[in-house]
N, C-alpha and C positions, 0 to 999 in steps of 0.2 A: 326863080328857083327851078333846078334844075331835078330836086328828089329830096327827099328825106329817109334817114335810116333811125328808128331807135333800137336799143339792145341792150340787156345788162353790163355787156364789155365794151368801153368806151372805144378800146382801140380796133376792136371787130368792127364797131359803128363805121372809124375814121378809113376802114377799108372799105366797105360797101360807098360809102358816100363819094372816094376817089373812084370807084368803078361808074357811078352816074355823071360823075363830073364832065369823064371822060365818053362821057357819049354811050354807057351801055345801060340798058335797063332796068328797070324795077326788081326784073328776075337776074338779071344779071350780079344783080348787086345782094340779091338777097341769096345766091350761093356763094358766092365769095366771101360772106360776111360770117353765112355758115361754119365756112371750113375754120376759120380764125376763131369762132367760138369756142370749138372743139378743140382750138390751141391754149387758147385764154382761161377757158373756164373749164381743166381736162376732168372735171367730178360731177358736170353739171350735162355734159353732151359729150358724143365723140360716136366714131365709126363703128364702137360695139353698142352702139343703141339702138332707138327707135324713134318715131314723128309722127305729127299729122303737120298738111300744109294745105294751105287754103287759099288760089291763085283768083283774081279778077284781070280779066284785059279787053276793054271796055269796045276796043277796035274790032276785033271779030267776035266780041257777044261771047267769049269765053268766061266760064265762074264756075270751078270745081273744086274737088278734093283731091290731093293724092296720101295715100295713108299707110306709112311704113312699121309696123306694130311690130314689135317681135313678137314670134312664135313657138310656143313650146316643144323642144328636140324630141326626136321620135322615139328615144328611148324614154320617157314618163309614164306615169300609167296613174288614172283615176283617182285611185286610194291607196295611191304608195307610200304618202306620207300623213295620210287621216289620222293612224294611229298614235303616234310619237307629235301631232300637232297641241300646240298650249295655248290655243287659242288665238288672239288678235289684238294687238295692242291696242289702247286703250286710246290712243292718235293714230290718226290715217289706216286702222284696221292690216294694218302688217302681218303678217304669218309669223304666230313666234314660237319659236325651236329652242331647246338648251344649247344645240351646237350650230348656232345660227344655219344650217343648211341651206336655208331660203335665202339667207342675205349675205352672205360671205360663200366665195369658192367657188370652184365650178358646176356646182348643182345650183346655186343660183341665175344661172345662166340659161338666158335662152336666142333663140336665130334672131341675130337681129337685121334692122332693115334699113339703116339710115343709111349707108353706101348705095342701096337699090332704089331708095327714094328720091335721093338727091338726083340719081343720075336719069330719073325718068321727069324729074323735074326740068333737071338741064335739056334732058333729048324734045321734050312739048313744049318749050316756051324761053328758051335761052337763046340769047342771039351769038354770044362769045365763046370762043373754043375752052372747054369744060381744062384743060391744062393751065392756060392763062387764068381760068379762076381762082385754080385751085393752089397756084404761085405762092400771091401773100401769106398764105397759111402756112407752108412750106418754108416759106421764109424765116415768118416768128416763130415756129417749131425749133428751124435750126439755131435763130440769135440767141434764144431763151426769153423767157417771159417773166417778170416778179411776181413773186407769190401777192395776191392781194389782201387786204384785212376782209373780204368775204371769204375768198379762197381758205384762207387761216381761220376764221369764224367756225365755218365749216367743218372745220376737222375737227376743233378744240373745243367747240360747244356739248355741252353735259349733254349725251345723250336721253330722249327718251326709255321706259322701264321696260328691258327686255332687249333693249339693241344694243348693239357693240359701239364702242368709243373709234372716234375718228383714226387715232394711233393702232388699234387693233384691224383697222379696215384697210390701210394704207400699208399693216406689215401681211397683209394675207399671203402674197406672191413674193420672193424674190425682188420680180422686176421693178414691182412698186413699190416695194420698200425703196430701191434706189433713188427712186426718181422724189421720192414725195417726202422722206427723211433724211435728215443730215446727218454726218459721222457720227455723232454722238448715239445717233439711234432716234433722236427728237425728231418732232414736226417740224418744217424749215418755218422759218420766221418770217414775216413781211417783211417785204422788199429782197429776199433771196432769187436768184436768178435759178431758173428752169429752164435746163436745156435737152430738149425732147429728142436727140438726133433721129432716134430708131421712128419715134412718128414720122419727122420731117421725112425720111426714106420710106414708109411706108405711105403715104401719102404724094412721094413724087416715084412711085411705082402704079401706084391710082392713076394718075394723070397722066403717065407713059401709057401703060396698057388699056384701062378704063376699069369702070367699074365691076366688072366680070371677075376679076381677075381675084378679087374677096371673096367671088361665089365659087368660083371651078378653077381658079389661076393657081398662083403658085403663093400668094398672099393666102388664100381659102387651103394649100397642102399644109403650112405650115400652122395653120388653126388646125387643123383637124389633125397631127400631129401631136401639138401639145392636149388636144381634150380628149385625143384616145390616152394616153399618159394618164390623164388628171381624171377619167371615171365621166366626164360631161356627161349630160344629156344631148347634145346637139353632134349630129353626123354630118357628115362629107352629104350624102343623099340630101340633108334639110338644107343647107346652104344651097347646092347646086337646083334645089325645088322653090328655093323663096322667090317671094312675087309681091309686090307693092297691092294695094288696092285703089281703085279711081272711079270715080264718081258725084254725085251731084251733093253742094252740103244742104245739110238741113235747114229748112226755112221757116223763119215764125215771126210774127208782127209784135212791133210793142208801140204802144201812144203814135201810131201814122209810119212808124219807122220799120222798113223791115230789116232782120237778123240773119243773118245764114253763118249758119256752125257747123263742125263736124258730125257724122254721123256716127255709130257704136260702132269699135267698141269705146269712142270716145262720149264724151259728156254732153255733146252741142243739147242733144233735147232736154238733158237737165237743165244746162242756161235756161233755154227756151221757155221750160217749165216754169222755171223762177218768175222770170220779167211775164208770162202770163197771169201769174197770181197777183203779183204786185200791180198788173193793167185794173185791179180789181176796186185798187184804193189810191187815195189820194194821199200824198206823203206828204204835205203838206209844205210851209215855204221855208223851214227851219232846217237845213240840214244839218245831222248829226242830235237832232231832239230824239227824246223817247220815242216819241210815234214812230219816226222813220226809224229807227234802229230794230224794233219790235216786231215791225212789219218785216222786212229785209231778214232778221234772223228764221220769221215766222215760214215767209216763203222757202227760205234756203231748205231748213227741215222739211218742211214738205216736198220738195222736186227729190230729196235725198232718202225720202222713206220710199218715191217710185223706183230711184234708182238702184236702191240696195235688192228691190225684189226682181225688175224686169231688164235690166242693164247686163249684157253679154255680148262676146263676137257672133252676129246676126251669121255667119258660117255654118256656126254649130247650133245656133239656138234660138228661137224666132225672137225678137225685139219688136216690141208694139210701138215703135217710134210715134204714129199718127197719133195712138190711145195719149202716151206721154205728152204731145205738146198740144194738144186739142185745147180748142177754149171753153169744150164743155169741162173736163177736167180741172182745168183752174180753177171754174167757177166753185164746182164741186170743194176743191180746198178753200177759196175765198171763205163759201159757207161758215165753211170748219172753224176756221181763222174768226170772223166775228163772232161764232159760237165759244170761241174762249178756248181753241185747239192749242195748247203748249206742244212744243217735242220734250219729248223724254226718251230714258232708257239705253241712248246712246250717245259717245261723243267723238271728236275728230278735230285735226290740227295737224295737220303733218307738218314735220319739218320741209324747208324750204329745199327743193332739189329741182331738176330739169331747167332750160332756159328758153327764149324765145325773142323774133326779132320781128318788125314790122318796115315794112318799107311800100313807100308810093315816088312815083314820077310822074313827070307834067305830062305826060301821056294818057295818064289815070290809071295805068296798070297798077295793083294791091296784090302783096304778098302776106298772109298773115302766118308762120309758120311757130312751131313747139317742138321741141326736142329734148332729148333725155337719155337717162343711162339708166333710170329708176335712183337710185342712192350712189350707184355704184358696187361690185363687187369684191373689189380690192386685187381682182384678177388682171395681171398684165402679161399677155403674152411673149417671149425674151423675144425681142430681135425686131417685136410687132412696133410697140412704144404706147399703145392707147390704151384704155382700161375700158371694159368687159362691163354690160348691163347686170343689174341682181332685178329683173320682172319678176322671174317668181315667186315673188315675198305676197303678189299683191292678187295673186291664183285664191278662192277658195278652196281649202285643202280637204273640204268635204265631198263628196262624188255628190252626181244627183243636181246640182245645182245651176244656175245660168253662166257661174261664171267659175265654176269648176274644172281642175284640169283633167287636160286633153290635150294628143300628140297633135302638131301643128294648130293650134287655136292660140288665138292671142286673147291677153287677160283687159280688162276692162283698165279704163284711166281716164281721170279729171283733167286732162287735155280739153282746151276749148279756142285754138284759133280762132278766131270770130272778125267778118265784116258787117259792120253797121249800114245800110244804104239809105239814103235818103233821094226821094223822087227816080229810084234806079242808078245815080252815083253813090260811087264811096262817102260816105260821113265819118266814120271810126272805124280804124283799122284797131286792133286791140286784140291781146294773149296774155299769159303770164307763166310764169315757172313756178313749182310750188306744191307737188301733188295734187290731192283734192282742194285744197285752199284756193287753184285757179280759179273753181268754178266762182266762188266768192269775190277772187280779185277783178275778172273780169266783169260778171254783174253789176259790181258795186260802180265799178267806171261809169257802165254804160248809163246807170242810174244818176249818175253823179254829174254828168253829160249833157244826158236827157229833160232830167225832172228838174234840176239844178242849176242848168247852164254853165256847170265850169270848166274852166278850158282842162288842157288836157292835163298839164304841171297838174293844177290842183284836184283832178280828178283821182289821178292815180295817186297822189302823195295824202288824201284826205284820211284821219284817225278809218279806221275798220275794224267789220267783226268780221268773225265763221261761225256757221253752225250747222252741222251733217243730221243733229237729230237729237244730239242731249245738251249739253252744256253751250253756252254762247261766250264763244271766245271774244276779246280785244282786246288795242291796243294800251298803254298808258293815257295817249292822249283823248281818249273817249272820257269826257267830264265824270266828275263822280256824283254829281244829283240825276245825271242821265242815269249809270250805272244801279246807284239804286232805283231809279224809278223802273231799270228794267227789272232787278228782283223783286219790288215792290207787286207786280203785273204774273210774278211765278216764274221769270227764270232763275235757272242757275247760273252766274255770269261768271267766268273767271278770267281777269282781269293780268294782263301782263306789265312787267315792271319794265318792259324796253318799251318808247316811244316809237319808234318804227323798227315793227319789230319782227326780221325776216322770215319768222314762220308762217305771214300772213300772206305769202308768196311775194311778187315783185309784179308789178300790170305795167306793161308799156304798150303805147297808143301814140296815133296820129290822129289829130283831127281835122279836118276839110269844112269849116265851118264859115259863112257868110264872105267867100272869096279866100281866107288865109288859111294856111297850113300850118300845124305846130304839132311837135312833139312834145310827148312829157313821158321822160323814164323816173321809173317811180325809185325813191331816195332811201327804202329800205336796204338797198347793196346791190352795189357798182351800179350802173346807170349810164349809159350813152345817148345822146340823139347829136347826129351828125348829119347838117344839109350840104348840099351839092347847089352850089350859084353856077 
């Protein structure tokens, strides 16, 4: 075997996997794989977003982070919209407005990074000229793509109370209404073909000029253009100022195995937090019993009570990283936990958004990346072809706080790229798409892995919960004497009527386990793993 790729879009997979076939790398293949995401999946990632990525290359002792967050446009201000704010939905804590502000339109918008990320990825660790990557993409942009039954899921699903309906999101812009409804004015159907011309052109002006040319080019005149038109927040000055972040990821042990995650403003020390409390207890040999599920909801609320108080861009605001994944701390919640600690007060579920890819080669170079647009804005720039990140929904709109806005600061996110290592090799490569629910979808894997022994298929595809801190989400497939037994114990469980059910996010992973390699893309919606012989 010559590599492996998994990734929610089968046919993003089947490009990365012809990029290792062909003799290029782990990295090589995990940008090329990128770009077709942002074709395949244009609500779930794209050029107006944001990442974290998480590189191993095992040959020169390389293992970092590079972290493309967006950033908030320099016209914001503190308490600009404290007043007029209705608080926080009641899932994934969103900013909710009467006139969606936060999620819809060009005040939803803020600098994003994923063109700066990518290309700093490409310039430290790509072997192949970043044009040639960036081809395939260019390619399916211009053939068109079929709408998928995720894609359509997506738009047509009954929204959560306070947010706007898929058809209201998709008719925000002009541009996007073209692209994303058909004559009638309707949502296109599955299997409708999408034909993205103006991405494919923006995207093989990327690859002509390079990546600059979105910050200060003639790609970035015609952004700034349309957002002085449209009232934005974000200027010519912020784009021409953005700058990726890079650095070492966060490290924390569980049961012999070490973790290394993202550091703030992503989630990795929440994980971290988690699998320490959980190092506390034995979860016994039943998986999916009361005990484990009890445990697993118990820990999640606890990492999630640190993170709602001390979780911020460390730029603007000190983040106790060490305090968060310390084993004194765990112990401290373990305590709590046998004393009979419930969460309450709060709850969380966000719908399913962002995406993420995993790829390894017989090199043992690991790529774990996540990407995203937030929801989405419904903003498409004419002539650009891609759709616009809405981050600021997920800013606290109170001033004063860790993760309150401010010009240039980027907002917190349930992003957790994550490598597993065992004896100092890769053992699980693992991510998921999903807002906050990542942090659940990748724990539960590495748990399910770990304590459980299951390969990868049945790690990611196994019934799951969430729980941020009040109510304990799950699946259909979670038994129902389990279900009671969890209220039975004082939770509030509420229980979903879909079987695999994509708000739980989507976990895709590779495992490197007693000589063999396997991927398992999880069967919540779409789903690729593609090898390279």
């Amino acid at each position: 075997m010559k590599g492996i790729v998994v990734c929610p879009q089968p046919r993003a997979a089947d490009v990365g996997a012809d990029v290792l076939r062909r003799g290029g790398t782990a990295f090589d293949a995990a940008l090329a794989t990128a770009f077709c995401q942002m074709v395949q999946d244009p609500f779930m990632c794209g050029i107006g977003g944001m990442g974290t990525l998480q590189y191993l290359r095992p040959a020169s002792g390389e293992h970092g982070m590079i972290d493309f967050h967006t950033r908030a446009g320099s016209k914001v201000t503190p308490d600009m919209w404290a007043a007029a704010s209705k608080g926080r939905s009641e899932i994934s804590g969103y900013a909710l407005f009467d006139d969606f502000r936060a999620e819809l339109g060009y005040t939803g918008i803020m600098t994003p990074g994923t063109v700066a990320g990518f290309a700093r990825f490409h310039e430290r660790l790509c072997t192949w000229d970043w044009a040639d990557l960036l081809a395939p993409a260019i390619r399916m942009a211009r053939a068109g793509i079929p709408v998928t039954s995720f894609h359509y899921d997506y738009l047509v699903r009954k929204p959560m109370p306070g947010m706007p309906t898929g058809k209201q999101r998709v008719g925000t812009t002009r541009a996007s209404a073209a692209l994303y409804l058909n004559e009638a004015g309707e949502i296109r159907e599955i299997g409708d073909v999408i034909r993205n011309t103006d991405m494919a052109d923006t995207f093989e002006r990327l690859a002509r000029h390079g990546a600059q040319d979105f910050y200060t080019g003639g790609i970035a005149a015609r952004i700034a253009e349309d957002f002085a038109d449209k009232d934005g927040f974000v200027t010519p000055e912020d784009l021409a100022a953005y700058r990726v972040r890079e650095g070492a990821p966060v490290i924390g042990t569980y049961r012999g195995y070490t973790i290394a995650s993202n550091p703030p403003p992503g989630s990795g020390a929440v994980l971290i937090a988690m699998l320490n409390i959980l190092e506390h207890f034995d979860l016994g040999d039943t998986p999916g019993s009361v005990r484990h599920l009890d445990l697993v909801a118990r820990a999640m609320a606890a990492a999630h009570e640190d993170r709602e108080r001390e979780l911020g861009d460390p730029d603007f605001v000190p983040v106790p990283v060490e305090a968060m994944i310390s084993k004194a701390r765990a112990a401290d919640w373990a305590a709590k936990i046998r004393g009979g600690w419930l969460p309450g007060g709060k709850a969380g579920s966000p719908p399913s958004c962002t995406t993420h890819l995993s790829v390894w080669d017989a090199a043992g170079n690991a790529v774990s990346v996540t990407h995203t647009l937030g929801t989405g804005s419904g903003v498409v720039t004419e002539g650009l072809g891609f759709n616009w990140n809405n981050c600021m929904k997920l800013f606290d709109m109170q001033p004063g706080r860790p993760n309150s806005i401010a010009p240039g600061k980027a907002r917190t996110t349930g992003m957790v790229p994550t490598i597993v290592l065992k004896d100092g090799a890769p053992f699980l490569i693992v991510g998921a798409p999903g807002g906050s629910v990542i942090i659940s979808a990748v724990l539960t894997t590495i748990v399910n892995v770990i304590d459980f022994g299951m390969s990868a298929v049945e790690a990611v595809s196994f019934p799951r919960l969430h729980c941020e801190g009040g109510a304990v989400f799950c699946e259909a497939r979670v038994q129902g004497d389990v279900v009671e037994g969890l209220r039975a114990l004082g939770h509030e469980v509420r229980q979903s009527a879909i079987s695999y059910d994509p708000t739980m996010a989507r976990a895709h992973a590779i495992l490197l386990r007693d000589g063999a390699v396997t991927g398992g893309a999880d069967p919540r919606g779409g789903g690729g793993v593609a090898i390279a012989w």
